[in-house]
Each structure stands twice: as structure tokens, then as C-alpha cells.
Residue, then its C-alpha position, 0 to 999 in steps of 0.5 A: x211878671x206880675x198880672x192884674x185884672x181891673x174888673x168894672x162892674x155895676x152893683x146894688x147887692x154889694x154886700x152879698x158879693x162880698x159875703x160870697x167872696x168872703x166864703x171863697x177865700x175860707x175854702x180856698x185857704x192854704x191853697x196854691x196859685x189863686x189871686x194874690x191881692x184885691x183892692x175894692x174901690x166904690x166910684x164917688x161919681x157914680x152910683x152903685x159902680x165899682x172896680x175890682x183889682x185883682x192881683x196874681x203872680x203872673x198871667x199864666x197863674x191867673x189863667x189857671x185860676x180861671x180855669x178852675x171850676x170853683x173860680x168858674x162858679x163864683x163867677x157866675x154867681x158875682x155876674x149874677x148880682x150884677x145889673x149890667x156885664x161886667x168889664x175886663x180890663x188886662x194888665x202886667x203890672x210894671x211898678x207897685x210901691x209904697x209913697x210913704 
């Protein structure tokens, strides 16, 4: 079953989260296991809030992920530019598909 981890977070440095994960994804092409699908979304009402949905082959792919020392930087770094912990929200995905 697919897995997917929503992460809630607070930023003004947006563009630097994205040019460190931009920077991950080169080094970790071609590579196994790992997330599979991101969608970023800006919160309309909030200012400098957004929400990352991260998308794995299954929880047990994403633990092992989470287990890798470079995933365990990066986190640290992104955690760094962030102005307020982020939160995590767990989930199996049940149902994705396209409405058109």
C-alpha cells in the first residue's frame, strides 16, 4: 500500500528549501527506494505556511528513507529554515486518481 507523509510547515526562506531539495533530487537520481511523488502547496490564508505531500511506495519504503543519513541531513537543514517545527501527519493512501 502506498504511503504518504503531509508535512505542515512555516517558511519565509521558500526558495532555499527548494534549491536544497532540488540539489538532493540530483545526487539521488537513479537511486532505489526514496519518495516517489511531491506536491507543494502555498496556504492562501496564511502567510509563509505551506504543506508538503510526499508520496512512497509503502510505509516501510519511507522508514527506510528516513533512515538514511543523507535523508537525516537534509532534514536538518530544511528544519533549519523553517520559523516554527514542523508537523507530521501520516497516511496510506487509499485512493488517488485523475477527475479528467
Amino acid at each position: 500500500m502506498k504511503f504518504v507523509q503531509i508535512i505542515d510547515f512555516k517558511t519565509e526562506r521558500l526558495d532555499e528549501m527548494e534549491q536544497l531539495l532540488e540539489d538532493a533530487s540530483r545526487r539521488t537520481a537513479g537511486q532505489e527506494g526514496g519518495p516517489q511523488h511531491r506536491i507543494l502547496l502555498k496556504d492562501r490564508d496564511t502567510p509563509g505556511r505551506y504543506l508538503a505531500v510526499i508520496e512512497f511506495a509503502s510505509y516501510e519504503e519511507a522508514m527506510r528513507n528516513n533512515e538514511n543519513p543523507e535523508t537525516t541531513k537534509l532534514s536538518e537543514q530544511l528544519m533549519a529554515l523553517c520559523t516554527q517545527e514542523p508537523r507530521f501527519t501520516n497516511c496510506d493512501l487509499l485512493d488517488a486518481r485523475d477527475l479528467k
